[in-house]
C-alpha positions in Angstrom: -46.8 5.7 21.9 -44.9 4.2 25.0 -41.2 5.5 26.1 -38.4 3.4 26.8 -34.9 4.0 28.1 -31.8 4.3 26.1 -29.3 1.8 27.1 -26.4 3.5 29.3 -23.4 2.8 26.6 -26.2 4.5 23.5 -26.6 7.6 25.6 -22.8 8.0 26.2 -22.4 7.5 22.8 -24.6 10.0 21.3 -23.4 12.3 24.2 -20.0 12.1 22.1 -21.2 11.9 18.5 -23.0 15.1 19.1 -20.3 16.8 20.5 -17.6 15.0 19.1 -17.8 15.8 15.7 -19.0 19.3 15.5 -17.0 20.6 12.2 -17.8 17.2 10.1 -21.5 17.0 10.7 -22.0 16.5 6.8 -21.2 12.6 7.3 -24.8 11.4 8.7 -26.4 11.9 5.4 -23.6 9.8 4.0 -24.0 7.2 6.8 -28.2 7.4 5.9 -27.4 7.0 2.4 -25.7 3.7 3.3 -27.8 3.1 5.3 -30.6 2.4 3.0 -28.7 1.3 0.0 -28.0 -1.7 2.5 -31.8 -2.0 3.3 -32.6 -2.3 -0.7 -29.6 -4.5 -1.3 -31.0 -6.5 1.3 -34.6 -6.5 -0.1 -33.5 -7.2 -3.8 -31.8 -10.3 -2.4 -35.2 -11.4 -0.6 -37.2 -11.1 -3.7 -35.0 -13.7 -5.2 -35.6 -16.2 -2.4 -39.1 -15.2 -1.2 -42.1 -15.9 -2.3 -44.5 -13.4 -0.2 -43.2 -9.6 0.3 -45.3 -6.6 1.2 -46.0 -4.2 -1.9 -43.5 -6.1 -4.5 -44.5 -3.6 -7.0 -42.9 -0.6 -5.1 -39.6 0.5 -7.1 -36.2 0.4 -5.1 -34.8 3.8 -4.6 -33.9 5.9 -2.0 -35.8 9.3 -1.8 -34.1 12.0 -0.1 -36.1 16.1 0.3 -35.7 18.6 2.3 -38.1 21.5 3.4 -36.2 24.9 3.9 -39.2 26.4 5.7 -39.7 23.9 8.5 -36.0 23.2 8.6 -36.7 19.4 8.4 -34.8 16.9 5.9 -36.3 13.5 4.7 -34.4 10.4 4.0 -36.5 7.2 2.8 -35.5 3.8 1.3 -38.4 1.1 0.2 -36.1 -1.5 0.9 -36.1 -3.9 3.8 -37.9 -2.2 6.6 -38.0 -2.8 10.2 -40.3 -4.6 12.7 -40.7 -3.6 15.9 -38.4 -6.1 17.7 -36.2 -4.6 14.7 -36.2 -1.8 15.4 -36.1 -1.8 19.1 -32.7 -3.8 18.4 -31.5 -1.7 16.2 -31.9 1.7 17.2 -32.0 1.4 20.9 -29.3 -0.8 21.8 -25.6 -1.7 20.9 -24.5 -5.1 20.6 -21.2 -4.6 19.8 -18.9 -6.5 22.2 -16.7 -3.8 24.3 -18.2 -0.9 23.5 -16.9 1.3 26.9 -13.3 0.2 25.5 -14.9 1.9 22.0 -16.2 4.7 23.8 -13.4 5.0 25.3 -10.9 5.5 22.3 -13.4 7.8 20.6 -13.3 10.0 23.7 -9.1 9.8 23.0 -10.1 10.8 19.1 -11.5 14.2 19.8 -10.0 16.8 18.0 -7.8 14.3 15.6 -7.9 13.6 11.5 -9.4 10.2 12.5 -12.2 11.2 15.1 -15.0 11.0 11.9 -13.6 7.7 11.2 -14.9 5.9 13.6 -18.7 6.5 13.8 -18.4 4.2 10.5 -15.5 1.5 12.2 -18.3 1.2 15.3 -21.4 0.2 13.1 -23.1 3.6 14.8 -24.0 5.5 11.4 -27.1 5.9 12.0 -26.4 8.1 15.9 -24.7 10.5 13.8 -28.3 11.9 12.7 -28.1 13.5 16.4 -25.4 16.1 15.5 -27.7 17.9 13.4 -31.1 16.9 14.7 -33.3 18.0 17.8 -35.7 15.2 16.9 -35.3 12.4 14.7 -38.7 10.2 13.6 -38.5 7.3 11.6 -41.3 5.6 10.2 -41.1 2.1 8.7 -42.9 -1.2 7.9 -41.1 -4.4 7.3 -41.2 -6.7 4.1 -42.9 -9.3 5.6 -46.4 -9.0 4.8 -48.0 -9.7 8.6 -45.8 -7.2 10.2 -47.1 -4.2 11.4 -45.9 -0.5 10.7 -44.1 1.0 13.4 -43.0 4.8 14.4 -39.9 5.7 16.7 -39.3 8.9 18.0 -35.8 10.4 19.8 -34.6 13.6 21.2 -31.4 11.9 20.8 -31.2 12.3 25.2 -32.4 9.6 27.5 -34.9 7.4 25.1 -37.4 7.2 22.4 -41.4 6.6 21.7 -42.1 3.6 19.9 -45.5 3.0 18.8 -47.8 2.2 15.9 -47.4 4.0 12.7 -50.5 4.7 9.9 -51.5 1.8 8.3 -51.1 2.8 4.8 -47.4 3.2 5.8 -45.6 1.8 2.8 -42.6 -0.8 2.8 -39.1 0.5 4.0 -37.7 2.9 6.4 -38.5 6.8 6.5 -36.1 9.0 8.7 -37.8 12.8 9.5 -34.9 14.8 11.2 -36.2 18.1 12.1 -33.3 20.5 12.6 -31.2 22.2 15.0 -31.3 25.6 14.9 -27.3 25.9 13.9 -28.0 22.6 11.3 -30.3 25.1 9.0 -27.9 24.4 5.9 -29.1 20.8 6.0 -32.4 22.1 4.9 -30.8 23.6 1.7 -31.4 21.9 -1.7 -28.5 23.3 -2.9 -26.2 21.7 -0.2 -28.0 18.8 0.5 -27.8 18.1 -3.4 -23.8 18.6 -3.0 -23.3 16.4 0.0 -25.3 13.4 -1.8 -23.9 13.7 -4.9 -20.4 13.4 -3.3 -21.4 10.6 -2.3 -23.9 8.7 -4.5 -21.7 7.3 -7.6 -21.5 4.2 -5.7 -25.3 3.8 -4.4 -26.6 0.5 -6.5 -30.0 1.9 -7.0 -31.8 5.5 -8.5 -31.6 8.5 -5.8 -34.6 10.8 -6.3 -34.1 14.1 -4.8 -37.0 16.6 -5.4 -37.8 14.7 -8.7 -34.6 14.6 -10.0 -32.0 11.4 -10.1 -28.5 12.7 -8.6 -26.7 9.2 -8.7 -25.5 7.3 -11.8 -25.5 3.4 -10.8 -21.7 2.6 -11.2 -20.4 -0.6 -9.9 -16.8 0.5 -10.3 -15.3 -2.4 -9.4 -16.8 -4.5 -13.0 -15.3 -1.5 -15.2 -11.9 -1.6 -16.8 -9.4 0.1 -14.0 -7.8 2.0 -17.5 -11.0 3.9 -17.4 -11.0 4.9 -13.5 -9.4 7.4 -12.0 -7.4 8.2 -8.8 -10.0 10.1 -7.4 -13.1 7.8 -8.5 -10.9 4.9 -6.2 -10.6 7.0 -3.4 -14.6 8.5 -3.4 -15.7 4.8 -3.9 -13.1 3.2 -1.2 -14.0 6.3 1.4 -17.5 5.0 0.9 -17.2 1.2 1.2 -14.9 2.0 4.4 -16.5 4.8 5.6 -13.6 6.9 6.4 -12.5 10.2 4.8 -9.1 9.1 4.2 -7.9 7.9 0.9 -6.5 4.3 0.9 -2.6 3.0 0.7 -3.2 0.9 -2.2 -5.7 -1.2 -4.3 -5.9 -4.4 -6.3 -8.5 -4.0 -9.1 -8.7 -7.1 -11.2 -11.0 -9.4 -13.5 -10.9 -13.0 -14.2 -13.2 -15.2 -16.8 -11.4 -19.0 -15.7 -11.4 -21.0 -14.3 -14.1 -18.6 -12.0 -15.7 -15.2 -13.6 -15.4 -12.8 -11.0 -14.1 -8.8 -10.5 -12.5 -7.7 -7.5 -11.3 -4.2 -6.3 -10.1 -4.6 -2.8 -8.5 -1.3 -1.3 -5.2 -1.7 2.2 -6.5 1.3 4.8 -3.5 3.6 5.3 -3.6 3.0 8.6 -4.2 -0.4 10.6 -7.2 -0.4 13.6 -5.6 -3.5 15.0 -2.5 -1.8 15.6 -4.5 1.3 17.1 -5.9 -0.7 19.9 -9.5 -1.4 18.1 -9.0 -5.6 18.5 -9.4 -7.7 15.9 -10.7 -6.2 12.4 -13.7 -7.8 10.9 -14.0 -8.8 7.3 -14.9 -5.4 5.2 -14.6 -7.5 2.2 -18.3 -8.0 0.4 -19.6 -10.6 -2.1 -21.9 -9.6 -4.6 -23.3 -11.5 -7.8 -24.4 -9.7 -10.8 -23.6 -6.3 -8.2 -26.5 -8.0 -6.1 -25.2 -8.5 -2.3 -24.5 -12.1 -1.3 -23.0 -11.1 2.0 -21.5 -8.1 3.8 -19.2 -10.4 5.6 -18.5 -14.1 4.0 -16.8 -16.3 6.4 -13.8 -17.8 4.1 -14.1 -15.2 1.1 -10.8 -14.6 2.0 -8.4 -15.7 4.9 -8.0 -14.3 7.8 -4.3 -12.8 7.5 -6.1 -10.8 4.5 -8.8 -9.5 7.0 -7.6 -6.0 6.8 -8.8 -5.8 3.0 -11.7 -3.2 1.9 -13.3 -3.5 -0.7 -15.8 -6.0 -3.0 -15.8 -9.0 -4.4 -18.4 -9.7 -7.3 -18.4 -13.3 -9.1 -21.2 -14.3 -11.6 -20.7 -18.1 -11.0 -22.4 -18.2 -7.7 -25.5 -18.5 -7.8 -28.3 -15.5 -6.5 -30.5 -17.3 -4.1 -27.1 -19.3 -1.7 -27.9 -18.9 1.3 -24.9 -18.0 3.9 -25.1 -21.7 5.4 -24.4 -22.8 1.5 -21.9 -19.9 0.9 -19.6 -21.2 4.0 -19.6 -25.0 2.6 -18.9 -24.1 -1.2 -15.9 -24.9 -2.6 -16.6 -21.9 -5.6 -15.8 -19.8 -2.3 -12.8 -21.4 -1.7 -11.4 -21.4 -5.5 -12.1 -17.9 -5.6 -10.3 -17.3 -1.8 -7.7 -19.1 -3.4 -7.7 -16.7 -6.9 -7.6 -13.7 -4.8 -5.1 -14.7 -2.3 -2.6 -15.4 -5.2 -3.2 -11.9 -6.8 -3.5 -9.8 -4.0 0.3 -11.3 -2.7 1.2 -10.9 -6.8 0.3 -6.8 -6.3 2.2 -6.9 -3.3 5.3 -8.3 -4.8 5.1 -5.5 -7.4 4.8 -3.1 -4.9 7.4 -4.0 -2.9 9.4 -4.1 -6.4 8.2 -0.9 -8.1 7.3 1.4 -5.2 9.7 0.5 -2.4 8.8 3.4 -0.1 5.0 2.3 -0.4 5.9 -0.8 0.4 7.8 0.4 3.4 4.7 2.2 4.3 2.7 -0.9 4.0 5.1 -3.3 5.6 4.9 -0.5 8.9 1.4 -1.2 9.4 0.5 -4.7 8.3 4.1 -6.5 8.8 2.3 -8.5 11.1 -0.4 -9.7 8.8 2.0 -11.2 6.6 3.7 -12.9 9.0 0.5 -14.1 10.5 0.1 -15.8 6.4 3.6 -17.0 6.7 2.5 -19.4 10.0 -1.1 -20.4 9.1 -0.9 -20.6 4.9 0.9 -23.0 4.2 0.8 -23.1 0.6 1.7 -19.2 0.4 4.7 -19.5 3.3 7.6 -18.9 0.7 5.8 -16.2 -0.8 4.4 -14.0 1.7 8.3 -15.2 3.5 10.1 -13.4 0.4 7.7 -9.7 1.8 8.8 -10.2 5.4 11.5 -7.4 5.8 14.1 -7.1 8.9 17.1 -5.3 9.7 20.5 -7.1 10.1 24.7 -7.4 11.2 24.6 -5.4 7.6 22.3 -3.1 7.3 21.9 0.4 9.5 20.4 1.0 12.3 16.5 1.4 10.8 16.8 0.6 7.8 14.9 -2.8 6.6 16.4 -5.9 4.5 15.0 -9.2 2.4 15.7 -12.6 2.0 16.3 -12.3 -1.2 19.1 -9.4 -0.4 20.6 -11.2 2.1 20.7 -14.6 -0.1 22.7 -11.9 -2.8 25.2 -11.1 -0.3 25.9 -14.7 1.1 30.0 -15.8 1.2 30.8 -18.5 -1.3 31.1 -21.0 1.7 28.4 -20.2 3.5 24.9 -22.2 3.2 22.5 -21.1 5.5 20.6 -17.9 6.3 21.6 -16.9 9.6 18.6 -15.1 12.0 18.8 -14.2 15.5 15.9 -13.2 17.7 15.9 -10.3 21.1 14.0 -7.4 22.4 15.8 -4.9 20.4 19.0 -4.3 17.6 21.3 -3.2 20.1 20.9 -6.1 22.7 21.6 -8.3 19.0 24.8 -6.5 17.7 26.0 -7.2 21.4 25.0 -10.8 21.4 27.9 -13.2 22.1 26.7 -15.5 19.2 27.1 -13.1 16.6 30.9 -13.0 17.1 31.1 -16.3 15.6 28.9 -15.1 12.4 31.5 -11.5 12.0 34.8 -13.6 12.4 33.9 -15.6 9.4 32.0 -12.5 7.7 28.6 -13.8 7.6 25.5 -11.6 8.1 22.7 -12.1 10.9 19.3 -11.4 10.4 17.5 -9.4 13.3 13.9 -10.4 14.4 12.9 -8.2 17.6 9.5 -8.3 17.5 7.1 -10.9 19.7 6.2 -14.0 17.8 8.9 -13.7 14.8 10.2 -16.9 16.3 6.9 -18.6 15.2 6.9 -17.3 12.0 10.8 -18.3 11.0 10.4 -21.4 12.3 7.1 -21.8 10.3 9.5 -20.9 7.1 12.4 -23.1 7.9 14.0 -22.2 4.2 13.9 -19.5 1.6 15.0 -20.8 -2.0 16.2 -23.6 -1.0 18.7 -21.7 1.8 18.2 -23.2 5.4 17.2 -21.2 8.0 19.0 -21.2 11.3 19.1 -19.9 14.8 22.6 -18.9 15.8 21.5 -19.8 19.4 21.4 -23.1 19.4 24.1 -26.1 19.5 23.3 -28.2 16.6 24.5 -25.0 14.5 27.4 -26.2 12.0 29.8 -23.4 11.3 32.4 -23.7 8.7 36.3 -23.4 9.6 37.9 -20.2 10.1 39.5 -19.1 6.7 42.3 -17.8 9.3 42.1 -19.5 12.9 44.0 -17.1 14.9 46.1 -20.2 17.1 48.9 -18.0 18.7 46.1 -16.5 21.0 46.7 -17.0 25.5 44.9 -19.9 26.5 44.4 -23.5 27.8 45.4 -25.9 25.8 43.4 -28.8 24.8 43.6 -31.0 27.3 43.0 -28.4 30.3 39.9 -26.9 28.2 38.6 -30.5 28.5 39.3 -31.4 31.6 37.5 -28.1 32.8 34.4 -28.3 30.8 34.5 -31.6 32.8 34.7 -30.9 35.9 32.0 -27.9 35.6 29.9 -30.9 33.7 30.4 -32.9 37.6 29.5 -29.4 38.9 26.2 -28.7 37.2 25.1 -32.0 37.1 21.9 -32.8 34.9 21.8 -28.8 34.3 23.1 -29.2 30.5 23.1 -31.5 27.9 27.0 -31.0 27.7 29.6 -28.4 28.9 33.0 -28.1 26.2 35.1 -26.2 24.8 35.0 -24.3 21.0 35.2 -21.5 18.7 31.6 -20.1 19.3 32.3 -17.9 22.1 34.9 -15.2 21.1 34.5 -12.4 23.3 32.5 -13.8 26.5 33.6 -16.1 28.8 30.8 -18.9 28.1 27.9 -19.1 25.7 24.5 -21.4 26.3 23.1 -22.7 23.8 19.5 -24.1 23.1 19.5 -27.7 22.9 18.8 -29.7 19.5 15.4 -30.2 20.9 14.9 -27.9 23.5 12.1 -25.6 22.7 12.7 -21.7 22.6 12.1 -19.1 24.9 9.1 -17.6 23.1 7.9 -21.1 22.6 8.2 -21.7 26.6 6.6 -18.1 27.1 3.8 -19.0 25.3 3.1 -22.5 26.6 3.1 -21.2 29.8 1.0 -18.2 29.4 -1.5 -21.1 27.3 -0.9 -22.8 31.0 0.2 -26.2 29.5 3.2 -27.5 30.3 6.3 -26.9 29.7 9.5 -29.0 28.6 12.8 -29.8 30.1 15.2 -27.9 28.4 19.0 -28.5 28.8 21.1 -25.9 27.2 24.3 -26.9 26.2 27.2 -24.6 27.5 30.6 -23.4 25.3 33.0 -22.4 27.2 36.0 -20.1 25.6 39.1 -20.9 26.4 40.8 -18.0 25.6 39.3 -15.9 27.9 41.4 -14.6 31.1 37.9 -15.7 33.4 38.2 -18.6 32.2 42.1 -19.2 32.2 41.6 -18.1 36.2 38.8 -20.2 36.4 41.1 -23.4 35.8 44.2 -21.9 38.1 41.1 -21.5 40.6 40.4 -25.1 40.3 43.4 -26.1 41.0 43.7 -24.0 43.9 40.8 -23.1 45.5 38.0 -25.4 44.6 34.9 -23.5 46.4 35.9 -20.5 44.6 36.5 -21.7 41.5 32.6 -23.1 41.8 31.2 -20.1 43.1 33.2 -18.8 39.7 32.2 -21.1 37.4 28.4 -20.3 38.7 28.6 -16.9 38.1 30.0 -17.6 34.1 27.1 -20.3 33.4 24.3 -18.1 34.9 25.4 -14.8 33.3 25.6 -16.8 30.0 21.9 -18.2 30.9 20.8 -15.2 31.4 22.1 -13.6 27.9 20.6 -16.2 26.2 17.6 -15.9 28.1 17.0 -19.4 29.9 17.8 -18.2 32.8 14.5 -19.6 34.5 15.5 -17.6 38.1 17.2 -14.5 37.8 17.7 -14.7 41.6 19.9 -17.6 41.0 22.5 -15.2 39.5 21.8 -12.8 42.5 22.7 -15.5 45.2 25.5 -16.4 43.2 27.3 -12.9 42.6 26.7 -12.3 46.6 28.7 -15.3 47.8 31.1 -14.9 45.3 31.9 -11.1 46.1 31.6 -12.2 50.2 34.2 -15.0 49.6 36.6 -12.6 47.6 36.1 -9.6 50.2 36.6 -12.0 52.9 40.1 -13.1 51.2 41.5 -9.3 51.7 
């Protein structure tokens, strides 16, 4: 036997599984279980494509005993086995991208509902042994036939032994935890038999524990869901997610055409993107005749969908595909496309039926859907018709649809109506909305990053247009009551200000002129026709490409008293009345946010407050 170092990221990380976890210990025999289940799903699936495997006669099963005496419990699988590069990878190094960042958020976990959660999120099952375990020995031989048996040994502390194993080893992995002195219950039939049956419904092969079979094989997902209950879904999706929390929701279904295939896919209740974990990987398995094609098949489903648990079984592919096949097969598309359609089918009824589920949905995975809305092109107006937002009519919190606001639309009006900010309040005080509430139309609100993407992705929603009320090219119908006896300049001084400010800003904007769209500010810019939008510009620039002229176009109000002075002021006092005018166009920039240099409105407020000062 020869020792070797634990990497530095393993040893912090069973420092904090052992200590971590103290009052769920139970969950390593689960995480063993799985464990070897995978290792015999994987060997099945060889058998079908190999021709040479050590000991084919050996029955799959897992074998679990304990001894009471010698406080010691036995784990063993005759599935896949391990070689000693295997093994060596496996069990003595993490490859998982950014595991301090990992680390570190298990560290910030202690103590919380969610802490067991993530020994399973972080592919480190089998470290959990080391709660319960002063030494750990695992024995195993691989299932290729010239591969030599191999033993590892670990205190769980700074390394492990690695070194030959008895050559009448046979195939699979054998795990020999010998007990802490506080883990004695883990030596107990009794409670070991509880803890596995808790878990083995869902185990594809025979569990032999002291001679007698605890699991039933149950592929739950290929019975009718009439004869499943609430609490066999949430034992069978706490397993395939390893978490102990119950899911928000599931889709079981069965097709026969145009593809045979049975699905029962679960939505976590809470979402690990949005807890800082990165990008989730597909959790979504494909089996045939409950035989495991992949744990994780690229284009199974796509990748708005990728917060799915669950599996996916279909009897049309065929056993022996390998993964290269599996990613070029266009069975694997029709059945992306099968489940795509049903899984957005169960969330329209959910969103109809169960509104507060929804709600609860829509909270953690809005941002999924919208994510479906930008890159699926064929499913945009459906997965559109789920996106919820708040608006002029709704309160403060409380979320809208489309399909509401479409129901609530004035007979003269056309369009949906959206606007876009940082937060509700900064909307309802928008000078473009005034516009929108004079005539009595409602604004949608979209304040989160990226919802310009996604609208503009949608464009329409039955057959309504969608449109920014920031930009110029927006066509408003008349007032039903134009309010003409209002103080203001009259038409022809109106024009010949916007004019001169034109002269005054030249080749700033596309146009300076009067109109109805400002009500209650002095000026209003306005995105171009084709001017691209601040997110847009945001984005290109943080992408470092670059970025496009724009050349807002600016309304001024006539009716305003700034902007009444403002013409006495050109008349008058010309300087003034362009220090003035600066002040009105760069406040308006700013609101609209196209103000590329805030300082520009700085300098400008400064010389215009030194030249009024300087006139007492």
């Amino acid at each position: 036997m020869n020792t070797r170092p634990f990497e530095t990221e393993v040893r912090q990380l069973l420092d904090i599984v052992i200590h971590a976890f103290y009052s769920d210990r139970e969950v390593f025999i689960r995480e063993l279980a799985s464990n070897g289940s995978d290792a015999l799903e994987k060997l099945r699936l060889k058998q079908l494509t190999e021709n040479s495997i050590y000991q084919p006669e050996l029955e799959l099963r897992l074998n679990i005993s304990c001894d009471e005496e010698n406080k010691t419990l036995s784990i063993s699988d005759s599935g896949l086995g391990m070689t000693e590069e295997e093994i060596v990878e496996y069990l003595g190094t993490i490859a998982h991208s950014g595991t301090k960042k990992y680390l570190e958020l298990i560290k910030e976990s202690q103590g919380s509902s969610s802490s067991q959660d993530l020994i399973g999120q972080f592919g480190v099952g089998f470290y959990s042994v080391f709660m319960v375990a002063d030494e750990v020995e695992v024995t195993t031989r691989s299932w290729q036939p010239e591969a030599k048996p191999v033993k590892w040994i670990s205190d769980g502390k700074e390394g492990y032994s690695l070194g030959p194993a008895p050559e009448d080893t046979p195939r699979g992995t054998s795990i020999l935890i010998k007990l802490k002195e506080d883990a004695d219950l883990f030596a107990k039939p009794d409670h070991v038999r509880h803890i596995v049956k808790q878990y083995s419904n869902f185990i594809g092969f025979p569990i032999d524990f002291e001679g007698e079979q605890l699991n039933t094989v149950q592929a739950l997902w290929l019975k009718n869901k009439k004869e499943v209950s609430a609490e066999q879904y949430n034992a069978f999706y706490q397993f395939v997610g390893h978490t102990e929390s119950d899911p928000l929701g599931h889709m079981h279904f069965s097709a026969e055409a145009p593809i045979s295939l049975s699905s029962l896919l679960f939505i976590p209740k809470e979402n690990p993107e949005a807890m800082g974990f990165g990008r989730t990987e597909q959790k979504v398995s494909l089996y045939c005749h409950k035989v495991l094609i992949d744990s994780k098949p690229e284009g199974l489903l796509p990748e708005w969908l990728r917060f799915l648990v669950g599996v996916v079984d279909s009897e049309d592919l065929p056993l022996n595909i390998s993964r290269e096949m599996l990613q070029d097969n266009s069975l694997l598309r029709k059945i992306s496309g099968i489940i795509t359609k049903r899984f957005i089918k169960t969330l329209e009824d959910m969103a109809k039926n169960n509104s507060e589920q929804y709600g609860e949905f829509y909270t953690q995975y809005n941002r999924y859907i919208k994510e479906g809305v930008v890159t699926s092109w064929e499913h945009k107006e459906q997965l559109g018709k789920l996106l919820r937002f708040e608006s002029s009519f709704t309160e403060a919190g409380k979320l809208t649809s489309f399909a509401d606001y479409i129901s609530r639309m004035k007979e003269n009006q056309n369009d949906i109506y959206v606007l876009y900010g940082n937060k509700r309040a900064q909307l309802e005080n928008s000078p473009y909305i005034d516009a929108l509430k004079a005539r009595g139309f409602e604004v949608a609100f979209f304040i989160e990053s990226g919802d310009q993407f996604v609208i503009d992705s949608l464009m329409r929603m039955e057959e309504k247009n969608i449109k920014a009320i920031d930009r110029s090219d927006l066509d408003l119908p008349e007032l039903d009551t134009p309010d003409n006896d209002r103080p203001g300049l009259d038409a022809d001084a109106a024009t010949a200000l916007s004019s001169w400010m034109s002269e005054s800003f030249k080749d700033q904007f596309e146009k300076v002129s009067p109109g109805d769209r400002a009500m209650t500010a002095p000026a209003m810019a306005m995105q171009g026709a084709n001017d691209v939008s601040p997110d847009v510009k945001a984005y290109l620039q943080a992408m470092g490409q670059s970025v496009p002229e724009t050349h807002p176009e600016i309304a001024i109000n006539p009716h305003h008293p700034i902007v009444m002075k403002l013409e006495q002021l050109r008349q008058s006092d010309e300087a003034l009345a362009k220090l003035l005018a600066g002040q009105i166009v760069n406040t308006a920039l700013l609101r609209a946010g196209l103000l590329d240099d805030p300082a520009q409105l700085a300098e400008n407020s400064q010389a215009l407050l030194e030249q009024l000062l300087a006139d007492k």
